[in-house]
PDB file of N, CA, C and O in Angstrom, chain B, residues numbered from 101:
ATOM      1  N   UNK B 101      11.110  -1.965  -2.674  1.00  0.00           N
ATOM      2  CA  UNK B 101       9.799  -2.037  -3.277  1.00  0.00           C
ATOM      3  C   UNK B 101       9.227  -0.622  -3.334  1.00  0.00           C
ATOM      4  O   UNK B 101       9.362   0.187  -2.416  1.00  0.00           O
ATOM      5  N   UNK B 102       8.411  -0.314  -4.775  1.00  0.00           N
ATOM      6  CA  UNK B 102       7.961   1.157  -4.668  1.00  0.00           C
ATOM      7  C   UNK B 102       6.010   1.160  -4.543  1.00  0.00           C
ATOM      8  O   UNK B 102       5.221   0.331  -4.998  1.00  0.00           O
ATOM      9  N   UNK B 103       5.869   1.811  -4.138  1.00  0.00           N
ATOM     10  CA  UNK B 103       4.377   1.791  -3.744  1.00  0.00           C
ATOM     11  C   UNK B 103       3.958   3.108  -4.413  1.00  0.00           C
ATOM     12  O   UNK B 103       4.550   4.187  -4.376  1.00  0.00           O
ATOM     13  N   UNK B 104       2.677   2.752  -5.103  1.00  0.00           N
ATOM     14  CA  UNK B 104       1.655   4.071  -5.165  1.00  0.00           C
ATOM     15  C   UNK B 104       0.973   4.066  -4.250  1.00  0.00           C
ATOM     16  O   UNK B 104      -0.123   4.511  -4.591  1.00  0.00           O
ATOM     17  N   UNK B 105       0.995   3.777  -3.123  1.00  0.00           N
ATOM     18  CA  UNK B 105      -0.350   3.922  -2.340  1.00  0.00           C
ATOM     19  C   UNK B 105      -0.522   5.505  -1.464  1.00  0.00           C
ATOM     20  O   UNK B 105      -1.488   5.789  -0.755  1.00  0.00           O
ATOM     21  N   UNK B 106       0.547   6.307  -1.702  1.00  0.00           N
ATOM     22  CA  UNK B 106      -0.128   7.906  -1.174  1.00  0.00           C
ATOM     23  C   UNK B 106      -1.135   8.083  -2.751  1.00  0.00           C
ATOM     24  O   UNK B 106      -2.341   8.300  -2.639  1.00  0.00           O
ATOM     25  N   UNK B 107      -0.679   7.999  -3.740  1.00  0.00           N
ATOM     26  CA  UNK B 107      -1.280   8.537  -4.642  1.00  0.00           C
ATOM     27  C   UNK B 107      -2.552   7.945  -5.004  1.00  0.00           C
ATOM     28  O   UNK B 107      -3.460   8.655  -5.434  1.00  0.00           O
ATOM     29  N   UNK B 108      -2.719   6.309  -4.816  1.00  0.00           N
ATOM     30  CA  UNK B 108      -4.018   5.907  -5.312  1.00  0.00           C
ATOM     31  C   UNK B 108      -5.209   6.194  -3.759  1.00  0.00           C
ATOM     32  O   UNK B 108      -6.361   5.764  -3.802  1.00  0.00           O
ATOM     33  N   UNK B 109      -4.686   6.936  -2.548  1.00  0.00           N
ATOM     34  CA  UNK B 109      -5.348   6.556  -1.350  1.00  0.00           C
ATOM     35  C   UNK B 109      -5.746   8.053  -1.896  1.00  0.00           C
ATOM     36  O   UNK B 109      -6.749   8.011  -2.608  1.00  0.00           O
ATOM     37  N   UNK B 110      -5.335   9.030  -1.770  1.00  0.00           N
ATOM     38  CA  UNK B 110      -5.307  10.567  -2.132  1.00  0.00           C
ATOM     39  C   UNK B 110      -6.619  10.286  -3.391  1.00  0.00           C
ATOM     40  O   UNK B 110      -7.734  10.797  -3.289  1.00  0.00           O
ATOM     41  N   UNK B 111      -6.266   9.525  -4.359  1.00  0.00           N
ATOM     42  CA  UNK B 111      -7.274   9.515  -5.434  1.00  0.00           C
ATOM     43  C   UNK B 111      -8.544   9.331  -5.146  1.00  0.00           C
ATOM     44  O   UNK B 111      -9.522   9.840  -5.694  1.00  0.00           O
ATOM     45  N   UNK B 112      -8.476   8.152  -3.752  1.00  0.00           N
ATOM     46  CA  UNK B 112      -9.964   7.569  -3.373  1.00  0.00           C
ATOM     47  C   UNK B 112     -10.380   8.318  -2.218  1.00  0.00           C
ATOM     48  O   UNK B 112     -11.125   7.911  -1.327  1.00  0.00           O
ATOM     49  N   UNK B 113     -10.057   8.985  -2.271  1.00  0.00           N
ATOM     50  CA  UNK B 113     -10.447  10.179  -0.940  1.00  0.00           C
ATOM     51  C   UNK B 113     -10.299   9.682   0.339  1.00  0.00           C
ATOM     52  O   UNK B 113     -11.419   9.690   0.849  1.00  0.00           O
ATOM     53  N   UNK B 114      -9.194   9.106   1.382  1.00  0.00           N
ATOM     54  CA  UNK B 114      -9.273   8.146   2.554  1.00  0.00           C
ATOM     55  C   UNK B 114      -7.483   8.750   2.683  1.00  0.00           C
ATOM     56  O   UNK B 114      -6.436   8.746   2.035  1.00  0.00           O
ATOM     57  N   UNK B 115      -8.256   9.400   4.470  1.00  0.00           N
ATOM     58  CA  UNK B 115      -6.790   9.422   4.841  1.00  0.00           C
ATOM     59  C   UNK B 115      -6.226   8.004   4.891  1.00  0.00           C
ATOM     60  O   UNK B 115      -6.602   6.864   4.617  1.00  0.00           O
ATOM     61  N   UNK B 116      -4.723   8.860   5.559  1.00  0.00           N
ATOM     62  CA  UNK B 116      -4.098   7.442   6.235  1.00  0.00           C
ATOM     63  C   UNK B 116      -4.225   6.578   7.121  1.00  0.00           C
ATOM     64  O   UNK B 116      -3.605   5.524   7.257  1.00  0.00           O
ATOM     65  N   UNK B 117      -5.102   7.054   7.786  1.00  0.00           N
ATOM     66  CA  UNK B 117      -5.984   6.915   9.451  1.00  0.00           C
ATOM     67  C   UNK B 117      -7.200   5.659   8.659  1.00  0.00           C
ATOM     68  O   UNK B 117      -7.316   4.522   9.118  1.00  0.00           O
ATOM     69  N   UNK B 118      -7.735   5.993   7.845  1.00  0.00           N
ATOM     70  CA  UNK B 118      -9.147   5.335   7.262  1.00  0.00           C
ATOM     71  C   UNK B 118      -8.389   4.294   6.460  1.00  0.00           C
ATOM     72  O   UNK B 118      -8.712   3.125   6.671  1.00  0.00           O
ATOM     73  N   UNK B 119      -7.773   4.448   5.890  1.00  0.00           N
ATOM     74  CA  UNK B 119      -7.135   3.601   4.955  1.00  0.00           C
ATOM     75  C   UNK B 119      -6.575   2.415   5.924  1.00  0.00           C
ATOM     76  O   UNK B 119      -6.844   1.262   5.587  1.00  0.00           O
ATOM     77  N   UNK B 120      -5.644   2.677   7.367  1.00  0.00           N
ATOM     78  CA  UNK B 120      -5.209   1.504   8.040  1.00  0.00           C
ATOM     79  C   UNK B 120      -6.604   0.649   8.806  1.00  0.00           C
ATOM     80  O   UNK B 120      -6.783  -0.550   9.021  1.00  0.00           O
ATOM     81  N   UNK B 121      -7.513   1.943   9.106  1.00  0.00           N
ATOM     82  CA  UNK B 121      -8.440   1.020   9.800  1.00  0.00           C
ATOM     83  C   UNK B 121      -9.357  -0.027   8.577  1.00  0.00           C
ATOM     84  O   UNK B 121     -10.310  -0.714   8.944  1.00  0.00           O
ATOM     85  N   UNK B 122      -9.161  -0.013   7.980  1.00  0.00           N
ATOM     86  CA  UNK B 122      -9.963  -0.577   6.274  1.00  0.00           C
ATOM     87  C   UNK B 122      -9.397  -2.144   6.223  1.00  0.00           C
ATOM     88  O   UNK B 122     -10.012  -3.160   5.897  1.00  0.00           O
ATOM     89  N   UNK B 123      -8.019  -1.992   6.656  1.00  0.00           N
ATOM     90  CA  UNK B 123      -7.311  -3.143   6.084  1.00  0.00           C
ATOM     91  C   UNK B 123      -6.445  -3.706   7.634  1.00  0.00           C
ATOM     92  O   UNK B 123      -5.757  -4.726   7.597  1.00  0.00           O
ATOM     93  N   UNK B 124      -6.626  -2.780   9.103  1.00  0.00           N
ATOM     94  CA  UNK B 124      -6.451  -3.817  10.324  1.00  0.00           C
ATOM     95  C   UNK B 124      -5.135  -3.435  10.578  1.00  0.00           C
ATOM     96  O   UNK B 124      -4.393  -4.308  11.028  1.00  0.00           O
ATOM     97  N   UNK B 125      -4.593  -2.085  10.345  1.00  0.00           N
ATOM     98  CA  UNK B 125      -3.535  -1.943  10.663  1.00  0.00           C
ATOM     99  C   UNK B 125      -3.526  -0.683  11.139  1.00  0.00           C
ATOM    100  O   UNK B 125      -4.423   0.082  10.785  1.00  0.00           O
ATOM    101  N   UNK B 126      -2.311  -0.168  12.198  1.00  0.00           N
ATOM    102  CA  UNK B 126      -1.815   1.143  12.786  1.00  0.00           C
ATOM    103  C   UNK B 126      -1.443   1.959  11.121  1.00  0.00           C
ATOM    104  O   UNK B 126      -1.013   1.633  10.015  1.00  0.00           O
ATOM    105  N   UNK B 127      -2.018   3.383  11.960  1.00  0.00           N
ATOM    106  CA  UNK B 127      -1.637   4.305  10.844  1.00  0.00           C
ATOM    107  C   UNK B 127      -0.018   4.371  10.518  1.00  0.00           C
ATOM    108  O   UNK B 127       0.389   4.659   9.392  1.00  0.00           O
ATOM    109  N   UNK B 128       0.841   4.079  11.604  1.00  0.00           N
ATOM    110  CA  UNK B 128       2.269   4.302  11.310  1.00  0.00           C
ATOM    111  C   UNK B 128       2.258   3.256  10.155  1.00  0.00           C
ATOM    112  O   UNK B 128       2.285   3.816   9.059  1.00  0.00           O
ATOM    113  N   UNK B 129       2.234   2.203  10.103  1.00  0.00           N
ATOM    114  CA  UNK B 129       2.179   0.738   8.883  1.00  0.00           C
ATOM    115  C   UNK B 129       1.828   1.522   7.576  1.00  0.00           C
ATOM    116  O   UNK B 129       2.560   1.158   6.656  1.00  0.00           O
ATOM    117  N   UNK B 130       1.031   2.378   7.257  1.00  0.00           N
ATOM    118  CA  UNK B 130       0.730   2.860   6.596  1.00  0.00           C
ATOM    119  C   UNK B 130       1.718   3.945   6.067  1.00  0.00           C
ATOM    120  O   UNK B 130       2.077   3.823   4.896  1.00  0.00           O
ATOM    121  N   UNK B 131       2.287   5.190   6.932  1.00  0.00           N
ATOM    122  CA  UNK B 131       3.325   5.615   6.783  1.00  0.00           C
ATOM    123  C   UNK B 131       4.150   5.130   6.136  1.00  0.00           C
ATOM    124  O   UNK B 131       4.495   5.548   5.031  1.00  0.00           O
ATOM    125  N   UNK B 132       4.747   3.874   6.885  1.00  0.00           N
ATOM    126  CA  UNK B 132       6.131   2.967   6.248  1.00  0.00           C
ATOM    127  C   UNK B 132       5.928   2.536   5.065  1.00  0.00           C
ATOM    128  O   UNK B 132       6.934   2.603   4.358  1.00  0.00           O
ATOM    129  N   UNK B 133       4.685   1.966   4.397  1.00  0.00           N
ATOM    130  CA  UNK B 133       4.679   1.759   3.662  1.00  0.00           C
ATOM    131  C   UNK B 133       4.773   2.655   1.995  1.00  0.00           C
ATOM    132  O   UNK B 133       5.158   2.472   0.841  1.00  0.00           O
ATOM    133  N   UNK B 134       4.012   3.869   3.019  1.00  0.00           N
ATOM    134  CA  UNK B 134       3.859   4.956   1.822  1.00  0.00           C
ATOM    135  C   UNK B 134       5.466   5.273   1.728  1.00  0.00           C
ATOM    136  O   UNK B 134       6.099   5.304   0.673  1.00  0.00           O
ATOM    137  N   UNK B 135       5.999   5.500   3.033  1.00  0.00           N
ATOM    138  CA  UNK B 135       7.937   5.737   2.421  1.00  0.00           C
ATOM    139  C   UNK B 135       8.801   4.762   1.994  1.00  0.00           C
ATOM    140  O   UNK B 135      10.015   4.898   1.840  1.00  0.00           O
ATOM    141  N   UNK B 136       7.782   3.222   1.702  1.00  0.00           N
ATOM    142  CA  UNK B 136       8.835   2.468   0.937  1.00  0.00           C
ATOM    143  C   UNK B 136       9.652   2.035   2.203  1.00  0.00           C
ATOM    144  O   UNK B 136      10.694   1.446   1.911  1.00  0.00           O
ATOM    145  N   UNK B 137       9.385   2.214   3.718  1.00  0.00           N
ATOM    146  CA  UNK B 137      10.389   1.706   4.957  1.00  0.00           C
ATOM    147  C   UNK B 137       9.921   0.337   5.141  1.00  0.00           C
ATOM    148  O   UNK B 137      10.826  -0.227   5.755  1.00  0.00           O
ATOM    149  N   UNK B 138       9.095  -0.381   4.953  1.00  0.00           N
ATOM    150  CA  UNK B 138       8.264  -1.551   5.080  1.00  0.00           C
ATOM    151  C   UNK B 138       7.846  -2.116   4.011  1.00  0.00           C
ATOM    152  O   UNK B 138       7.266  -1.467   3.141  1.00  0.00           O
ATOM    153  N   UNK B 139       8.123  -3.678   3.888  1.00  0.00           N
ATOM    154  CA  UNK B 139       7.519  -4.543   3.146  1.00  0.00           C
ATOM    155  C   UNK B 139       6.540  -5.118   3.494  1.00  0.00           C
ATOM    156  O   UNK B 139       6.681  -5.657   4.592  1.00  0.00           O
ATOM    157  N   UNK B 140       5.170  -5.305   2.838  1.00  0.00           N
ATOM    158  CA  UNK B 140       4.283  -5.991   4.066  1.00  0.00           C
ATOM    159  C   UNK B 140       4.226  -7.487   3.323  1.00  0.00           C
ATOM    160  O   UNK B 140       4.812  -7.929   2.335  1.00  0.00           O
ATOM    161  N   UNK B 141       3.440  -7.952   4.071  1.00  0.00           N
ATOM    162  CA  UNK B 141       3.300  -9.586   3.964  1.00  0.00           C
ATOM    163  C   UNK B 141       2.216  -8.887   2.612  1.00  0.00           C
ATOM    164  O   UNK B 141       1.813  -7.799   2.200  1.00  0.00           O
ATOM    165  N   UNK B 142       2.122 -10.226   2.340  1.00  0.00           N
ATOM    166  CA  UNK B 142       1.113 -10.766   1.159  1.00  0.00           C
ATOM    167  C   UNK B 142      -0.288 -10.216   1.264  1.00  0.00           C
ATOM    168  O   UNK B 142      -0.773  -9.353   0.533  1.00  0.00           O
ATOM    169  N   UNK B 143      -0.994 -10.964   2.484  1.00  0.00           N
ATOM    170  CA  UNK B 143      -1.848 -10.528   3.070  1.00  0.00           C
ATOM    171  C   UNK B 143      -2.021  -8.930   2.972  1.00  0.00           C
ATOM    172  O   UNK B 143      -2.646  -8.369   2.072  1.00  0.00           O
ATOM    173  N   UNK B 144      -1.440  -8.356   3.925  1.00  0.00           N
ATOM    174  CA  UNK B 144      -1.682  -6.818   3.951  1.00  0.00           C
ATOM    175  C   UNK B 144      -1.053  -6.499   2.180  1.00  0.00           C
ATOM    176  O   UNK B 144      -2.104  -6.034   1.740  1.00  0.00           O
ATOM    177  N   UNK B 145      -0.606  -6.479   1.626  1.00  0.00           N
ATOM    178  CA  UNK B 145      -0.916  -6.066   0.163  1.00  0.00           C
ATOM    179  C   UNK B 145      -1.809  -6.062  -0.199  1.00  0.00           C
ATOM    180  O   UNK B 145      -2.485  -5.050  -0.389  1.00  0.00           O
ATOM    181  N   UNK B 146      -2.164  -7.302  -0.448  1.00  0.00           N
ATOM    182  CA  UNK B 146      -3.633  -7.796  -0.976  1.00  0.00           C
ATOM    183  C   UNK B 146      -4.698  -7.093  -0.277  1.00  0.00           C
ATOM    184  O   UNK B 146      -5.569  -6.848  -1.111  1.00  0.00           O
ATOM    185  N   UNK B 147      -5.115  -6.545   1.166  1.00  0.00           N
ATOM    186  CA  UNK B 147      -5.575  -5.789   1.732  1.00  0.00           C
ATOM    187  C   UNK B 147      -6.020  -4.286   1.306  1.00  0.00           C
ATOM    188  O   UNK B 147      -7.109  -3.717   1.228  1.00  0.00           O
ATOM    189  N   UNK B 148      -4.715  -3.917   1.074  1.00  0.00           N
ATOM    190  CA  UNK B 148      -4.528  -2.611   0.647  1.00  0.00           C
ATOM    191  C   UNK B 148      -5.226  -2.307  -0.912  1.00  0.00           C
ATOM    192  O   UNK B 148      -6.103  -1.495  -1.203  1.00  0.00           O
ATOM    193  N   UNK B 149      -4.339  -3.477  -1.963  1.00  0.00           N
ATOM    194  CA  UNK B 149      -5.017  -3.375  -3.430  1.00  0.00           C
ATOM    195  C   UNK B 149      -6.608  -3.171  -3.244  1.00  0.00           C
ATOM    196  O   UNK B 149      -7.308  -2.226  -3.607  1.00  0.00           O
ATOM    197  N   UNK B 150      -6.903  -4.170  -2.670  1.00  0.00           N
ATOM    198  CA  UNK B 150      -8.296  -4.013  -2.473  1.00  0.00           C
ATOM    199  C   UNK B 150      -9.153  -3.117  -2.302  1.00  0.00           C
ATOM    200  O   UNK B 150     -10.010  -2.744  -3.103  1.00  0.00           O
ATOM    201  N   UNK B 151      -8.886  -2.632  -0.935  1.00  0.00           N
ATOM    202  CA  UNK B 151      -9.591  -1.646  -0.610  1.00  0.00           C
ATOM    203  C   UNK B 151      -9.196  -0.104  -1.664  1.00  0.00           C
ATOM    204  O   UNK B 151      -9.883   0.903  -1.835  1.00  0.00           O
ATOM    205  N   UNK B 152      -8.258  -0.352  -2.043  1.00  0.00           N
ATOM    206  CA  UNK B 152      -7.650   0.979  -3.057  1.00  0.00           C
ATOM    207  C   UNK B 152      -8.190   0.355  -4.394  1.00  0.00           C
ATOM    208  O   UNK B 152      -7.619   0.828  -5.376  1.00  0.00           O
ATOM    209  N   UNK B 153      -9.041  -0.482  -4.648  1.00  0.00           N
ATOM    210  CA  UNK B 153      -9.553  -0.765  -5.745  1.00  0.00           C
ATOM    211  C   UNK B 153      -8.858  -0.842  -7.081  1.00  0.00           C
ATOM    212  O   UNK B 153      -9.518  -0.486  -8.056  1.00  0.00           O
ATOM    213  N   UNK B 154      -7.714  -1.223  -7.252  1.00  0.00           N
ATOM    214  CA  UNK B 154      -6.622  -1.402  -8.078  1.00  0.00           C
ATOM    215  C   UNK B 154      -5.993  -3.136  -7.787  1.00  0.00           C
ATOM    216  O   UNK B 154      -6.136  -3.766  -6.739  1.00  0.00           O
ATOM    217  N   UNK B 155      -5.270  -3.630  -9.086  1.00  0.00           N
ATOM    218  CA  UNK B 155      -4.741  -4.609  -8.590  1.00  0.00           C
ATOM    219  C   UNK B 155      -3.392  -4.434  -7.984  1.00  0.00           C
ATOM    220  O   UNK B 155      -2.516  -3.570  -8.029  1.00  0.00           O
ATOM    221  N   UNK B 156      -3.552  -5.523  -7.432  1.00  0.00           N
ATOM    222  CA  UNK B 156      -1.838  -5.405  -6.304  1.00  0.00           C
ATOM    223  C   UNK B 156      -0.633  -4.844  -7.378  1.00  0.00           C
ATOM    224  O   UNK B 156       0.074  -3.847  -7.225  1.00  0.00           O
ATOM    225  N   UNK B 157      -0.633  -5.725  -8.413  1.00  0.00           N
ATOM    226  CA  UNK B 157       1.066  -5.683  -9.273  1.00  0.00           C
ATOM    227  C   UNK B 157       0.697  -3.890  -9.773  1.00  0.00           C
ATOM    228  O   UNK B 157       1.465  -3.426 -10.616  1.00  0.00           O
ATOM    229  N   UNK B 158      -0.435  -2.965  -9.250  1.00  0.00           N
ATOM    230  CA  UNK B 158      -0.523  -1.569  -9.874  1.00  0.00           C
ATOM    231  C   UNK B 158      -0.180  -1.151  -8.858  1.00  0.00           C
ATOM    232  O   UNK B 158       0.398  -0.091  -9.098  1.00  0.00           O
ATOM    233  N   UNK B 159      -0.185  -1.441  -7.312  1.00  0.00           N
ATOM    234  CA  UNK B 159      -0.050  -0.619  -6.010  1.00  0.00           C
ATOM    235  C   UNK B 159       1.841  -0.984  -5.794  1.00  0.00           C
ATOM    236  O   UNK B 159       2.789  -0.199  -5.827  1.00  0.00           O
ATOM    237  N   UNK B 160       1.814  -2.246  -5.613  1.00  0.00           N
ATOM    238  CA  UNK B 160       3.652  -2.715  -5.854  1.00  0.00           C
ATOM    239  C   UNK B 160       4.120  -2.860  -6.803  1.00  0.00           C
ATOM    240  O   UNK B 160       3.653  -3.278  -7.863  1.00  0.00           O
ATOM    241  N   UNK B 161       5.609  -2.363  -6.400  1.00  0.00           N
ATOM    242  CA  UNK B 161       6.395  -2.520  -7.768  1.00  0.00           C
ATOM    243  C   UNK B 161       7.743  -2.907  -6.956  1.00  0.00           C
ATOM    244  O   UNK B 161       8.031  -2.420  -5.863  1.00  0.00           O
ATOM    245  N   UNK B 162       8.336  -3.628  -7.487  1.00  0.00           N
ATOM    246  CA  UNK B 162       9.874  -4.136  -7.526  1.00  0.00           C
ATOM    247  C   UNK B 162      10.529  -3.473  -7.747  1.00  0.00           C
ATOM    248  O   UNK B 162      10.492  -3.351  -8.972  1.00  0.00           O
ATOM    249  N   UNK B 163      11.740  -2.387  -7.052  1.00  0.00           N
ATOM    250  CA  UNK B 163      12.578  -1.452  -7.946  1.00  0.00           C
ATOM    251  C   UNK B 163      13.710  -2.118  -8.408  1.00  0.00           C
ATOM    252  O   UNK B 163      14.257  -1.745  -9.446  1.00  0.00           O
ATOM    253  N   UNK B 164      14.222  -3.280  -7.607  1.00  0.00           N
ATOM    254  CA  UNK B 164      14.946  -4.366  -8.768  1.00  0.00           C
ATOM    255  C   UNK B 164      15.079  -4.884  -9.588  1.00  0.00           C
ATOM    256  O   UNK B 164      15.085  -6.094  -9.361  1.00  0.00           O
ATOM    257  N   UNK B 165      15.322  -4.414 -11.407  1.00  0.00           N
ATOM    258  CA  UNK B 165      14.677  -5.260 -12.085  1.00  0.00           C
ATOM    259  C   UNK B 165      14.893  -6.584 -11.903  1.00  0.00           C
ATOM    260  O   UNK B 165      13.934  -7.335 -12.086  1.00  0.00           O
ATOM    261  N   UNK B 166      16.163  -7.134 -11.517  1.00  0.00           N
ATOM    262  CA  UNK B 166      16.609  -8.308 -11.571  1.00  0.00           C
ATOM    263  C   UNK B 166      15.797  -9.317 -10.625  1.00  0.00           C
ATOM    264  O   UNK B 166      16.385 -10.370 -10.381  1.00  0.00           O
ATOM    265  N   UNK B 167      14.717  -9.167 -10.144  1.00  0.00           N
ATOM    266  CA  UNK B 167      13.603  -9.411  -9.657  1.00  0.00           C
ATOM    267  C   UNK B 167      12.328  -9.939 -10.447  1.00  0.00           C
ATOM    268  O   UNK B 167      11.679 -10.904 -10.044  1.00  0.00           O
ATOM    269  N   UNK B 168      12.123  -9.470 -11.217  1.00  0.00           N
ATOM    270  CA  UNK B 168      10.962  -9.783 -11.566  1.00  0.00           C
ATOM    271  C   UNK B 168      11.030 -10.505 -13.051  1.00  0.00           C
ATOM    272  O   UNK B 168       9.997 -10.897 -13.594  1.00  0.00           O
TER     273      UNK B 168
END
């Protein structure tokens, strides 16, 4: 799975530190996610879109096409 979320968090001015406490998670979660090492549940997506003010299917992406 590929994530914009360094780039849309960078856009909204919120470290990585502000950004996990926003949505209830350790800054490392945040890390993993920004390197694509972690899939999160539903929930914490939806978390994240949110608070990054974008919709989810703009923050995730599938790098499989055969996926979607």
């Amino acid at each position: 799975m590929k994530t914009r979320i360094r780039e849309l968090r960078a856009k909204a001015g919120l470290t990585q530190e502000e950004l996990a406490r926003e949505v209830g998670v350790r800054r490392e979660t945040i890390v993993f996610l920004e390197q694509g090492k972690y899939n999160p549940s539903l929930k914490l997506a939806y978390k994240v879109a949110r608070v990054l003010g974008t919709p989810i299917e703009e923050v995730f992406t599938f790098e499989d096409e055969n996926l979607a």
